[in-house]
N, C-alpha and C positions, 0 to 999 in steps of 0.2 A: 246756251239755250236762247230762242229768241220769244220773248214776251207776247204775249198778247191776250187779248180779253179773256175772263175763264169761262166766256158762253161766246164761243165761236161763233163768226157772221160767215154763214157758208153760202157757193154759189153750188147751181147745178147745171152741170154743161151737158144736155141730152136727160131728157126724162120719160124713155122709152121703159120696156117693162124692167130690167134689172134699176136704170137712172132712178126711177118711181121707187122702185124696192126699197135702195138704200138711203134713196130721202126719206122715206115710210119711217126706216128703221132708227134712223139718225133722229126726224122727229118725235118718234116716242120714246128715247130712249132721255130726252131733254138735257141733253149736254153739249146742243148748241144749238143755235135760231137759223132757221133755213132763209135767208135772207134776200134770192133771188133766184129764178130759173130761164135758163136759155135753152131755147130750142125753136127751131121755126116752126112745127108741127101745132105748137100750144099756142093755143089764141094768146094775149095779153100778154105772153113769156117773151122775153128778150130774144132781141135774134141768134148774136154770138158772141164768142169769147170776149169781144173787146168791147163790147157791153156790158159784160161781167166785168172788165177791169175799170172800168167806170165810176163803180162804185167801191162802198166801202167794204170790203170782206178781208178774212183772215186765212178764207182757204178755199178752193172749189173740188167738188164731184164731179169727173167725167165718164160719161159716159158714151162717147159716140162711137162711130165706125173705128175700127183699129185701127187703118192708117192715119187718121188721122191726131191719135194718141202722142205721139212724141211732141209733134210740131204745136201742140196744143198745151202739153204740158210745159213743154219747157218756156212758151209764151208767160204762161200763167206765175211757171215760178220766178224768170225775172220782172214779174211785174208785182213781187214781194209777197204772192199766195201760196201757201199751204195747198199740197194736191193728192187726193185719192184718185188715183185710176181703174179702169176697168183693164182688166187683162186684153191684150198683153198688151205690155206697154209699150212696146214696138213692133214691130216688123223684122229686125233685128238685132245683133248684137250690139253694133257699132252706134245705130239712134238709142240703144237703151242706157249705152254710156252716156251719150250725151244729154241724154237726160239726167240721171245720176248726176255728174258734173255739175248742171245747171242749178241740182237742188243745193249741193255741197257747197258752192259758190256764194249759193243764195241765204246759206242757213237757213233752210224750209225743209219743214217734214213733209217728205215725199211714202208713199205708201200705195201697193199695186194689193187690186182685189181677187189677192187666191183665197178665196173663202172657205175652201176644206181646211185649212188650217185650224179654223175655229170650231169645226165639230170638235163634240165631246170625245166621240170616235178617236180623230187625230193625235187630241192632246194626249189621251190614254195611250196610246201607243209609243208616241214621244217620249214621255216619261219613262216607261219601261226603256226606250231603246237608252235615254239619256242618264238611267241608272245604273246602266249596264246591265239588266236583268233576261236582257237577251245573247250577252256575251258579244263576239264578232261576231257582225251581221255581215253575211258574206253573198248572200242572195235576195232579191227582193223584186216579187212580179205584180205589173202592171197591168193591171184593164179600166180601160173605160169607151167602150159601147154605147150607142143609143140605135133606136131603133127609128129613128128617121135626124135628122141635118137642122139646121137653124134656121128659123123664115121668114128672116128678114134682107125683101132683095141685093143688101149690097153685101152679105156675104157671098153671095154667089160670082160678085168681082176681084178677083185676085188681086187687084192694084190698090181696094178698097181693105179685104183680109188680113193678105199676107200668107194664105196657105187654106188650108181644108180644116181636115180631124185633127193632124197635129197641133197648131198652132193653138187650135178652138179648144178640143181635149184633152190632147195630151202634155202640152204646158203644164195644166193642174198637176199632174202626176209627177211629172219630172220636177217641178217644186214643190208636191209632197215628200218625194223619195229625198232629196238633195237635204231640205230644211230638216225630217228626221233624222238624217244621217247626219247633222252638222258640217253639212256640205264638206265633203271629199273632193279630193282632186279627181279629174275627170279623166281618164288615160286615155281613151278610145270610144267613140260611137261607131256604128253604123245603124244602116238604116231601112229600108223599103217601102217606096208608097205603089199605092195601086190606084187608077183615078184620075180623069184628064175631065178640065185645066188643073179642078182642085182635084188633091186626094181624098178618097172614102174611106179607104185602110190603111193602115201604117202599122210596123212590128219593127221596133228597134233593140238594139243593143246595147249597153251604156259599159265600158270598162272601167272599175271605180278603183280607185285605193283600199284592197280590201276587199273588194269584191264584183260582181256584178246586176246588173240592173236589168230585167227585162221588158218591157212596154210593148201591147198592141191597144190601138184606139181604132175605133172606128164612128163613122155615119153609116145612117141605114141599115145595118146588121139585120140579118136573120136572127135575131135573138133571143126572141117567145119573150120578149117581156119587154119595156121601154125602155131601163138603163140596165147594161154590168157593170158596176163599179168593184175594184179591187186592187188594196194595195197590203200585199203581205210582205214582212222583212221574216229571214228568218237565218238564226246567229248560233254560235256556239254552243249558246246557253238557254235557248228557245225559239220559239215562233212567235212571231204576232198577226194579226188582220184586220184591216179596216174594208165593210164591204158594206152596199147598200141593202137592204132587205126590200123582200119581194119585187124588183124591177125597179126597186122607187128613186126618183133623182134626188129627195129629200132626207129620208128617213135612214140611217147607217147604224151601225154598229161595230163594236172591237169584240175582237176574240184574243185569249193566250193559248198558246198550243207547248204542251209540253211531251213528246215523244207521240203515243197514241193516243193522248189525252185533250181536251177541249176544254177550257171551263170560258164563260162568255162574261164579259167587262162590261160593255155597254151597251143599250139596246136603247132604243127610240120612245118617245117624244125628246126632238131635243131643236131649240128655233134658233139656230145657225145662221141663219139667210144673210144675216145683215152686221156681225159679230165685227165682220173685219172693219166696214165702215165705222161703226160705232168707237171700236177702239182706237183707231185713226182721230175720231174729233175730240174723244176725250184726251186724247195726249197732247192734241193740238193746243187744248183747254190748259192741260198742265203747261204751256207754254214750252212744250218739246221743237226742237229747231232739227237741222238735219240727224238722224240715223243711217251712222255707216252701215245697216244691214239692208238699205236700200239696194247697195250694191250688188245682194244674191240675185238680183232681177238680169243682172250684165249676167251672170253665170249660168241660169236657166234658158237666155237664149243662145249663149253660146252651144248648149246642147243642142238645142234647134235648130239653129244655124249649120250644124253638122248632119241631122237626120235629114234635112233639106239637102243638103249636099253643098252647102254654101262654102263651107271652110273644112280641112282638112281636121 
């Protein structure tokens, strides 16, 4: 473990709307002093990263443009900080090892922000899957829709991105599905996008140990509503569902499903937004150093890297 203060001095690299979130959430959650902010857009805020390493902190929040996520973090971690990221932490596979590497090197808790993790929703269904109370989970389908794209102009640069819907939405999912399952080996993807430069649509395949995966994500969808969110596994010994209610990007719920039956597990208000951040600084607090489960972050985009068509 590597020590450090139990009230974390944090920076924050980009305090656009998510950046702002999980400072928001970090600062009320008082288990660590937000210590400084970079971003060129904020009057008085720092301009960049190596500004932030200037001073004295124990870990920074990033949040900028996705390409520039690797080359930022791994700065950060051998400059001896603690690093939350914003998804995705690379572009690929190969920068998200090296990132990994850099934290592992460094003993720094490194931690990427797939924030459905920490709905109520997710945990509930994890539990079940990690009881076994769903048996072999041999199927499990994928959605997430929105009814219009991101709108901030450097998504719309591919060299800025890294991709469209996938990368943006369907990351989350393929690291829902993988972390429920306790990550399976991955036998086969394939893949489909639709969409020039970026893709709109995607519908993938995933061939698991055990089973299959399916995944469609999209932007702009014809949808009737703002989001579909939906991740069902469903095993030997039941069903489960994680799905958003009424369109909403915020508000989810679980269901268990047993044959024709439905009984519903969790249902909304439940304030998630900021969950992943917050447990990132408090561990940081415990003076937690690197976590080999950083690692799952290399295996999420190696699936990407395959729907992309990057690697075989």
């Amino acid at each position: 473990m590597t020590a450090v203060a139990t009230r974390p001095r944090l920076g924050f690299l980009g305090v656009g709307w998510i950046g702002r979130k999980r400072l928001e959430a970090i600062e009320a959650s008082d288990v660590a002093d937000v210590a400084a902010v970079a971003d060129p857009a904020v009057d008085g805020a720092a301009a960049s990263l190596d500004e932030l390493l200037e001073q004295e902190l124990d870990g920074v929040v990033i949040a900028t443009p996705s390409a520039l996520h690797a080359e930022q973090a791994i700065a950060a971690l051998e400059g001896g900080l603690a690093v939350f990221c914003q998804k995705p932490l690379a572009l690929d596979a190969a920068s998200a090892q090296r990132v990994v590497d850099a934290a592992a090197a460094a003993d720094r808790l490194l931690a990427v922000d797939f924030c459905y993790r920490f709905t109520e929703a997710a945990r509930t269904v994890k539990a079940l899957a990690d009881a076994g109370e769903l048996g072999d989970v041999y199927a499990v389908d994928l959605v997430f829709h929105n009814a219009y794209g991101p709108d901030k102009p450097w998504t719309g640069d591919p060299a800025l991105s890294g991709g469209g819907c996938v990368i943006d939405l369907g990351i989350h999912m393929v690291d829902l599905a993988l972390w429920t399952l306790r990550f399976p080996g991955v036998r086969g993807v394939t893949g489909v996008l639709h969409g020039e430069p970026l893709e709109d649509y995607a519908a993938a395949q995933l061939d698991l140990e055990g089973g299959a995966v399916r995944l469609a994500c999209s932007w702009r969808l014809h949808a009737g509503r703002e989001c579909v969110f939906e991740a069902s596994f469903y095993g030997t010994r039941g069903g489960a569902s994680i799905r958003n209610v009424a369109g909403s990007f915020y508000d989810f719920g679980a269901e268990r499903y047993d044959g024709t039956q439905t009984r519903r597990l969790v249902d909304p208000p439940d304030a998630w937004g900021g969950r992943a951040a917050v447990d990132w600084a408090r561990r940081l607090g415990a003076g937690e150093g690197f976590d080999p489960a950083a690692r799952e972050n290399v295996r999420v985009h190696e699936v990407l890297d395959r729907v992309y068509g990057r690697t075989q």
